[in-house]
N, C-alpha and C positions, 0 to 999 in steps of 0.2 A: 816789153822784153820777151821775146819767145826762148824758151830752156829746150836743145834736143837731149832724148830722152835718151841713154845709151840701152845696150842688149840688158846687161845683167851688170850691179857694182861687183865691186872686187871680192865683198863680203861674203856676202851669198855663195858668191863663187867658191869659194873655198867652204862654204856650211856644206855644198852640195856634192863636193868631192872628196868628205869626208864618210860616206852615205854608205852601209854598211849591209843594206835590204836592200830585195825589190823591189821598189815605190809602186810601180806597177800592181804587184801583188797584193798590197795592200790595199790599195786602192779597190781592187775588186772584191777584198774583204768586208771592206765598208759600205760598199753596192749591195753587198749579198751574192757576187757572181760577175764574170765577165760579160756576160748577155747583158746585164741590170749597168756595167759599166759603159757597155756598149750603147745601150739604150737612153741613157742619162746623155751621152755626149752628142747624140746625133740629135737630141731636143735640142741641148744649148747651141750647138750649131745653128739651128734650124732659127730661135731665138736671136740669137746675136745676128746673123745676116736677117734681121727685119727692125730697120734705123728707129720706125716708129717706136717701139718698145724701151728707149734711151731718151736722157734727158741732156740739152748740150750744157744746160745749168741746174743748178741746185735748185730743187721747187721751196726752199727755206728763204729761197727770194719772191715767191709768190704769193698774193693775197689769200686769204684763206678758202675764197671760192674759186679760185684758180685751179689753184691744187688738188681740191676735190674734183674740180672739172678734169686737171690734167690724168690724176691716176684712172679715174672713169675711164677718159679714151684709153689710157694702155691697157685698162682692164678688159674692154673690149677686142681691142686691138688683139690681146693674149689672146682672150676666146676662138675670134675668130683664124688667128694661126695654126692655135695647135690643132681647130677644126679641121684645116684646109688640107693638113698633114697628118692628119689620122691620128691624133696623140690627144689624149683627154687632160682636163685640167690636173683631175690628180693624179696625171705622171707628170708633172709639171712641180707640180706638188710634193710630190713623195723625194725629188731631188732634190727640192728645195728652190729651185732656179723659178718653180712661179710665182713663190712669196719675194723674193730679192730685188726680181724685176722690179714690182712696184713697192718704193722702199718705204711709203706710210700708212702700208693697207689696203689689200686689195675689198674695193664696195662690193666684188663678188664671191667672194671667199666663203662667205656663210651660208648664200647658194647651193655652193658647189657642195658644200662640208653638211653643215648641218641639218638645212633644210631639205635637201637632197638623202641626206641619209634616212632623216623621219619619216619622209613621204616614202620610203623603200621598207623600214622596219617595223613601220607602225601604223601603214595602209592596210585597211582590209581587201580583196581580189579587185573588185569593185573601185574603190578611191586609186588604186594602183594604177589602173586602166585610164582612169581620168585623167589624175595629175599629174604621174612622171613623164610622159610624152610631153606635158606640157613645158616641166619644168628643164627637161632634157636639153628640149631647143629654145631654152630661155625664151618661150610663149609668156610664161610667167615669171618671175625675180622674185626669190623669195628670202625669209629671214628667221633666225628663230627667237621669239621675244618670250621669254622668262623671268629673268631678273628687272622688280618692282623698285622703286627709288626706297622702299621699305623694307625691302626683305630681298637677299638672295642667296645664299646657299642653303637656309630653310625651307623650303619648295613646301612644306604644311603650311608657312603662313603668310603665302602668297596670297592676294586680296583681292583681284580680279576676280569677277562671277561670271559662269554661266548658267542661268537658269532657263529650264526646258519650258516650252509654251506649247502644250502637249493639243492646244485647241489651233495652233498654226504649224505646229509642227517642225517650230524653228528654236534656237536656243537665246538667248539675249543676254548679247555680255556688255558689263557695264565695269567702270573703276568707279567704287564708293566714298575714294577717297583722295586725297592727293599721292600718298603712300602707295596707292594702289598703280600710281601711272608707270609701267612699262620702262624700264629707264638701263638703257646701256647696249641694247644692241645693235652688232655695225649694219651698214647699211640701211638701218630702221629710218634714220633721218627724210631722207632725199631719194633713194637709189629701189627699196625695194617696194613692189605692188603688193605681194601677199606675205603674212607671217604667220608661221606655227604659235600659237598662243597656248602657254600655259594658264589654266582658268581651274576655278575651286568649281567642281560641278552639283546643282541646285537641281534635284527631282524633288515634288511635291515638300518643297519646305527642308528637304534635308542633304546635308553637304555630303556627298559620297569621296570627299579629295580631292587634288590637284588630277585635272584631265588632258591632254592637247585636243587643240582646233584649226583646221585651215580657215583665215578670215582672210579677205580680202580688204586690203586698204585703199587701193589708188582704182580708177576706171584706166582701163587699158588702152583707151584712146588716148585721152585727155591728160592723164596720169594722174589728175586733181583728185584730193581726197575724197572721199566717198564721208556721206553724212552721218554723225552720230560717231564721228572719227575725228580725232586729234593728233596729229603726229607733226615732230620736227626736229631738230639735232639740238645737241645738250651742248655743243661749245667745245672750246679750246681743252685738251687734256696734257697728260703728260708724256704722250707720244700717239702716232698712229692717227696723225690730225687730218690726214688725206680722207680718213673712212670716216663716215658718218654716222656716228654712232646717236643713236637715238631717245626720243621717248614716244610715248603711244598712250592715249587716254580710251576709252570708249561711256560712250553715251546713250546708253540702253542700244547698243546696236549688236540688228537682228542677221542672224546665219541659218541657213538650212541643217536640218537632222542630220545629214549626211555629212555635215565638214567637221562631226566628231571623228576623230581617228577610232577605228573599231578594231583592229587585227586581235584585240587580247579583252577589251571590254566593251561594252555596247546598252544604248540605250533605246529603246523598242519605241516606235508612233506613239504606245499611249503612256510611256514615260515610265515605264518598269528598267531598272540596272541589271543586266547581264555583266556578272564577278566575271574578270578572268580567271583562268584556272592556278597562274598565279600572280602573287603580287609584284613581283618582282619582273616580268618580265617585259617592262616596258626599259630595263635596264639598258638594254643592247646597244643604242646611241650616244647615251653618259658615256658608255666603256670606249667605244671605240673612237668617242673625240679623246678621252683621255690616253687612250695609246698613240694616238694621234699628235697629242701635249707633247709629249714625252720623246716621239721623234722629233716636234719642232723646235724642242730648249734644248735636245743635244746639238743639232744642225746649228741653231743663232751660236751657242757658245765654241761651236770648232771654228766659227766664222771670224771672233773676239781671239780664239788662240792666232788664229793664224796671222793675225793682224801683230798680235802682242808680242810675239816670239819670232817672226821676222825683223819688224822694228828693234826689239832687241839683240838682235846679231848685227843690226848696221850702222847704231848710237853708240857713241863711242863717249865716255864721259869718266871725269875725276883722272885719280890714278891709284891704281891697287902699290904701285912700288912707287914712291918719289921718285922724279926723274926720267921715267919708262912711258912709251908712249900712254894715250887714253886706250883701256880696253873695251872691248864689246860690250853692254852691262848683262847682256847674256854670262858672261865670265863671273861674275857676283852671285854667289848661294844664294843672295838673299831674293835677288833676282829670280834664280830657278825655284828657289822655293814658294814664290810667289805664282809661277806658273805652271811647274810640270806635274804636280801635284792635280791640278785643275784639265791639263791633256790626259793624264791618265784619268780623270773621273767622265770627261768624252767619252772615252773609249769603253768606258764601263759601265755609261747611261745604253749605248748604241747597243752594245750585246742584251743587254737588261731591256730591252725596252721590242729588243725580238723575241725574246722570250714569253715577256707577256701576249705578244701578236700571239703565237702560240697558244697562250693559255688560252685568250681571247677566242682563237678559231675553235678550239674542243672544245670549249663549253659552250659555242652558238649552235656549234654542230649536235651535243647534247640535248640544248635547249629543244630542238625539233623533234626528238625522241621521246619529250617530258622528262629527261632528266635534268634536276635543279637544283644537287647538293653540291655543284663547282661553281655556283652563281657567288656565296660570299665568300670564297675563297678570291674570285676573281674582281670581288668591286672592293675587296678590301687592298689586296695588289694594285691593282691599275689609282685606287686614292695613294698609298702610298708611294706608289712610284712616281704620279703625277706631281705632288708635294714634293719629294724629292728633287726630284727632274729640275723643276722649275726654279725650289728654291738655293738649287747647285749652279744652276744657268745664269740665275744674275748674280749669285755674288762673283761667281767665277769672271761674269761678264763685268763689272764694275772691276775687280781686281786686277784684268786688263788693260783697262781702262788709266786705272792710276801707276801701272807699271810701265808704262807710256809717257807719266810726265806728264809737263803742260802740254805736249801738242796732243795729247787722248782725249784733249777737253775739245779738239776744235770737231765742230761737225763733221768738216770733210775727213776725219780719221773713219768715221762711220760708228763708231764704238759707243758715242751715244744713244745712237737711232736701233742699234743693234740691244744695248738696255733696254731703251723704253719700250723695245716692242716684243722683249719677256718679260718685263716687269709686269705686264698688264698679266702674264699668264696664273700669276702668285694668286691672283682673288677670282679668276673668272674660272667659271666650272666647279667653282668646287674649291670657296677659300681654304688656305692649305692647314692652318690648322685646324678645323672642324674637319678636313678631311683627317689629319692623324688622330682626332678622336674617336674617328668610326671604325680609324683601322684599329685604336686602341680595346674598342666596345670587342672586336675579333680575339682580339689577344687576350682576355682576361675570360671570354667564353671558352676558348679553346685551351685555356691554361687549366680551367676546371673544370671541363670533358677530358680532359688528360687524369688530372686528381681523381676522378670515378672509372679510371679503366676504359673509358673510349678510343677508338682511334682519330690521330688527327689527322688532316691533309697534309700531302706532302710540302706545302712553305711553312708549316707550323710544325712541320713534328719534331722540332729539335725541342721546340718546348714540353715533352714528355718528362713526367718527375724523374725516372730511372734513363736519361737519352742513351744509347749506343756506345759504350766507351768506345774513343778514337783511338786508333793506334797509328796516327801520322804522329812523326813529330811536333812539337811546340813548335818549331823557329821555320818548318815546311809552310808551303802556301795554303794546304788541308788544312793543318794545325793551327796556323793563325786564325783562318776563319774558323775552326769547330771554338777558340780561345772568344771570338766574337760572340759565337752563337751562346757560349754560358751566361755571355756577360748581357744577354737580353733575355735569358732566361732568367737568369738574378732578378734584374730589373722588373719582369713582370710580376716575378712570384712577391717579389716585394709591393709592386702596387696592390695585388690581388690582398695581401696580408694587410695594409693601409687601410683598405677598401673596409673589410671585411670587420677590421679593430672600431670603426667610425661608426657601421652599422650595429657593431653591440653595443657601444656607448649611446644609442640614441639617435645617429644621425639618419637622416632618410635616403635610402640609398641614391636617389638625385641630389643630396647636399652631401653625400660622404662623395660623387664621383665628382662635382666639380672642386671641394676640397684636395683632392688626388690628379687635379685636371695637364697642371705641370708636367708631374712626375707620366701620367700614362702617353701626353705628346710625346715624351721624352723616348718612352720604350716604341711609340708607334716608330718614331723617328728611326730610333736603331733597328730596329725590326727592320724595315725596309732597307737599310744599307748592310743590314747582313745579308739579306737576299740579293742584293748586286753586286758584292762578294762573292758568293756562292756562285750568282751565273758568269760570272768574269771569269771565274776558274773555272767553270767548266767546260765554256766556250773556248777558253785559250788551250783546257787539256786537249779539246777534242780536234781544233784544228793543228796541234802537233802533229797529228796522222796527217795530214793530207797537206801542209805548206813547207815552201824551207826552211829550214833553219836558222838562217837572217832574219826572217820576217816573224817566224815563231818567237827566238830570242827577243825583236824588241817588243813582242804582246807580252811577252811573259814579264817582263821590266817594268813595261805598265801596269802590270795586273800586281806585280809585286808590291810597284810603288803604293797603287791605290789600297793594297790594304794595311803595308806599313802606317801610312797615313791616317786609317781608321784605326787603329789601334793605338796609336799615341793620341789620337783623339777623342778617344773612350777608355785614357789610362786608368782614371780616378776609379770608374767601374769594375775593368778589369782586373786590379789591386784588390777592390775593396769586396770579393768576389772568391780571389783566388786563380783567376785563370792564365793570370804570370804573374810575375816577381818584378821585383826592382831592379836584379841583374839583367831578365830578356829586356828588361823594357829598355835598358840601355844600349842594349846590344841592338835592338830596334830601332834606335834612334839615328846612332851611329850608320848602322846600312843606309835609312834615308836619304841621308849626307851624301854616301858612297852613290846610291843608286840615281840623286841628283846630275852630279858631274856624268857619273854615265851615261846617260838620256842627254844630257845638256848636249854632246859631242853630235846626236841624233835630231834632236829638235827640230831643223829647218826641216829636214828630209822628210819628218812626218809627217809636218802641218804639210808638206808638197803633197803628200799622198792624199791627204783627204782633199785634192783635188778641186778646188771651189778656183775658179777662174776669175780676173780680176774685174772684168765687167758685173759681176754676179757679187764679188767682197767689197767694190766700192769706195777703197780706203786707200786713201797718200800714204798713207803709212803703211799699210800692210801690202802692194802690191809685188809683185813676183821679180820683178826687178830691182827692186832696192832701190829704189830713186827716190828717199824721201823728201829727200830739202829740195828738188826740184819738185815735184810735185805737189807740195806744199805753197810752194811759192805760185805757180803756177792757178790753181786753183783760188789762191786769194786774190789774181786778178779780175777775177769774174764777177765781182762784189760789186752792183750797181753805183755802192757809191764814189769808186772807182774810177766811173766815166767820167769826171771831170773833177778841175783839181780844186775847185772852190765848190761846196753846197750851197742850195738856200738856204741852209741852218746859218750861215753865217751871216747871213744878211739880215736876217729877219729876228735872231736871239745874241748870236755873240757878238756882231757887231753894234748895234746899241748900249749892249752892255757896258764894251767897253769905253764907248763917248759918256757911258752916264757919268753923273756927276751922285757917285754915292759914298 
């Protein structure tokens, strides 16, 4: 049965001539610029007219080595495109349209991303000149292996060695142990020849800490591993099963002096440690994958809105009035409350997560000057935003997911694929809560640098004993968030008070902070979502100057909703604190409601503005047209088992069965 597919359903129709902004103008909000709008659209053009880069079926029908063959070629296939047109992978990247294309992982991605950026920030003149020409014109395919099937976000008790052979002049790393094997990165399996290796480094008998190394794995002809090497892929996961995520043993195998990274520390022919001048500044690459994070879990979760809040404008189900047709369940509070809540927290990751770019650029720009007092300002931000980011991206993404109903469940909605492939972001980099402990460790230092008359950085200084009195209103957008910022200064000065009662009693301040360990995730937590409060306001004050007024009102609505939101979600706090009452907090609740049905009237129009085009969202359900029971239908033709109307299953399990005599 072939379904034509009409322009637009009737629903849609009417969500989009309800549209109260420039979609346009938003749109170029969310680029950063019309050029950045312009630019984005002439890749996915460029994209879309090349067939290669599309699949005519679902690779969820292909064997497991299929699939990894198949996204390979489009992984190439990309490369060589956006080469051919002058467009690098990460602008491909940075729209998002080169993660989409290949929907289970691109096996070049950590190339492009991480190995690519180490070999840039952590070459000395010398390795620079060598490797990045190489790795530029994919001479060589690289990866970066950290995480041990033992350890990973403790980077001290990483287990791989490098010990210096100061009589060959070569370093020899070995895994001591099973624990020590190399376990989780993509491409490590099958796809890549060289990997940046994080290794504990061994002069004359003594561990100087985790170091990187360029090793080579595969011969560049052959591709075969190279001896004193173990590598191969770890199997099926929970998504992301196109990419070959790996492990890597080593067996006393030998590397030259030179394929230690040197740019900050160095180890001399006859095996003497040159300190960097500091410790911290091999920082640079952690940071800016994690800003990195941070744009990728906003982009996967506007991809899950747009799917979730179109499907809900064209499901028509129950009946709000006996007798009255079925409504949109878009029309159901419970509905919007399920979703717009999580559009406004999109739109509050995206501003938030420029911001850090920012902070990100002044402090690398610093870094070159020797200045190094914005370095823990900035990896305490970039953990806690990353945490954030990620862990607002799936639930937001799963909430999606089940406000869809049973057809969220079917692949072809795309909504699982679109989960699984931020779930993965919750533990890699930097599991997220060990990172709000570190952001915690910030916050209880800077709470007493504040107590002794210090000054703090400007994302801490609300935590001063005496803060600023405010003079916005309570019920104002200032006032709610300065109503935020008491209620995480409560919370820290109480952990610090926790802390500190444990320590007189006896406890050692490593068993008073994991006794406390709850309570300071808790502040790490809010700490970070006051500060994307803070930049949501002041992102949305500052382009009041410069957009219309359409478009200004619906940021403002969002920015409003998102912090309504946080506020009724940190009542208990704010109560138990003083920073409102029982009456605002009603009066808060009630706007919610109000500000719901507002937005709800807006909804299609926005997910239209963030603009992701349907070759790129992938979803029966969420496409631009509203055609979901066709498209649905449609798609499940394609289901191998399909082609015919008897299996062999039957012949070979259920028809025996049923002759048996049981």
């Amino acid at each position: 049965m072939s379904v034509v597919v009409p322009e637009c359903c009737d629903d849609l129709k009417r969500e989009r001539g309800r549209c109260l902004f420039n979609k346009e103008e938003l749109t170029n909000i969310l680029d950063g610029g019309p050029k950045l709008t312009e630019k984005r659209r002439r890749i996915e053009k460029m994209l879309i007219n090349t067939p290669e880069l599309f699949d005519d079926v679902s690779p969820d029908y292909l064997s497991h080595e299929d699939r990894y063959s198949n996204e390979l070629r489009k992984a190439t296939q990309l490369m060589t495109t956006l080469e051919k047109n002058g467009f690098t992978y990460n602008d491909a990247v940075t729209t998002g349209t080169g993660l989409w294309l290949l929907m289970d992982g691109n096996p070049l991605s950590l190339h492009i991303s991480m190995f690519l950026d180490t070999i840039k920030g952590q070459s000395n003149p010398q390795q620079l000149q060598e490797w990045l020409p190489l790795a530029e014109k994919f001479k060589i395919i690289g990866t970066y292996a950290q995480t041990e099937l033992g350890h990973g976000t403790f980077v001290r008790g990483l287990e791989t060695t490098a010990t210096y052979d100061s009589t060959t002049k070569e370093f020899v790393l070995h895994s001591p142990t099973i624990t020590a094997t190399k376990w989780w990165p993509g491409a490590l399996g099958k796809t890549s020849n060289h990997a940046v290796v994080m290794a504990q480094l061994y002069l004359g008998g003594k561990c100087y800490g985790p170091h990187i190394f360029m090793v080579q794995l595969r011969d560049l002809e052959t591709h075969r591993t190279l001896p004193g090497i173990v590598v191969g892929e770890i199997g099926p996961r929970l998504g992301m099963n196109s990419n070959d995520n790996g492990f890597l043993q080593f067996n006393h195998h030998r590397i030259p002096l030179t394929n230690m990274f040197m740019k900050h520390s160095q180890v001399t022919e006859d095996g003497k440690y040159v300190k960097p001048l500091h410790s911290k500044l091999s920082y640079g690459t952690m940071v800016q994958t994690r800003v990195g994070i941070v744009y990728h879990a906003s982009r996967e979760l506007s991809r899950a809105l747009i799917i979730a809040i179109r499907y809900s404008a064209v499901r028509h189900q129950s009946e709000m009035v006996p007798g009255d047709p079925e409504p949109q369940i878009l029309d159901y509070q419970t509905q919007q409350y399920k979703l717009l809540p999580h559009l406004a927290s999109f739109f509050a990751l995206r501003f938030s997560a420029r911001a850090l770019l920012e902070v990100f650029i002044g402090t690398s720009a610093g870094l070159g000057s020797g200045k190094m007092n914005m370095l823990p300002e900035l990896h305490a931000l970039s953990s806690g935003l990353k945490a954030v980011a990620t862990n607002d991206a799936v639930k937001g993404t799963d909430i999606c997911r089940l406000a869809c109903g049973g057809h969220g469940y079917l692949s072809s909605s795309n909504l699982p694929r679109i989960y699984t492939a931020i779930a993965a972001g919750i533990t890699y980099e930097g599991e997220n809560t060990v990172l709000f402990l570190q952001v915690a460790r910030y916050l209880i230092k800077s709470f007493r640098a504040s107590s002794q008359g210090q000054t703090l950085p400007f994302s801490v200084s609300y935590l001063r004993v005496q803060p600023p009195s405010s003079h916005a209103p309570l019920m104002s957008d200032r006032g709610l968030v300065d109503a935020l910022g008491a209620g995480v200064r409560w919370m820290v000065g109480e952990a610090e008070r926790r802390l500190q009662q444990l320590v007189d009693s006896g406890h050692s301040p490593h068993a008073a902070w994991n006794a406390c360990s709850v309570h300071l995730v808790q502040c790490a937590d809010a700490h970070t979502r006051y500060y994307i409060c803070e930049q949501f306001v002041d992102a949305v004050s500052k382009l009041g100057e410069t957009v219309s007024s359409g478009v200004h009102e619906v940021l403002r609505q969002l920015c409003r909703l998102y912090i309504l939101h946080r506020v009724i979600q940190t009542a208990g706090i704010l109560l138990r604190c003083g920073a409102v009452d029982g009456k605002a907090l009603t009066s808060i609740e009630e706007e919610e409601c109000h500000l719901l049905a507002t937005l709800r009237i807006q909804a299609v129009s926005i997910v239209d503005a963030i603009d992701i085009k349907d070759v790129f969202l992938k979803s029966t359900l969420g496409a631009w047209d509203g055609n979901v029971y066709q498209r649905i239908y449609e798609e499940a033709q394609k289901s191998p088992l399909n082609k015919s109307d008897v299996t062999q299953g039957y012949y070979q399990y259920l028809r025996p069965l049923m002759k048996a005599n049981l």
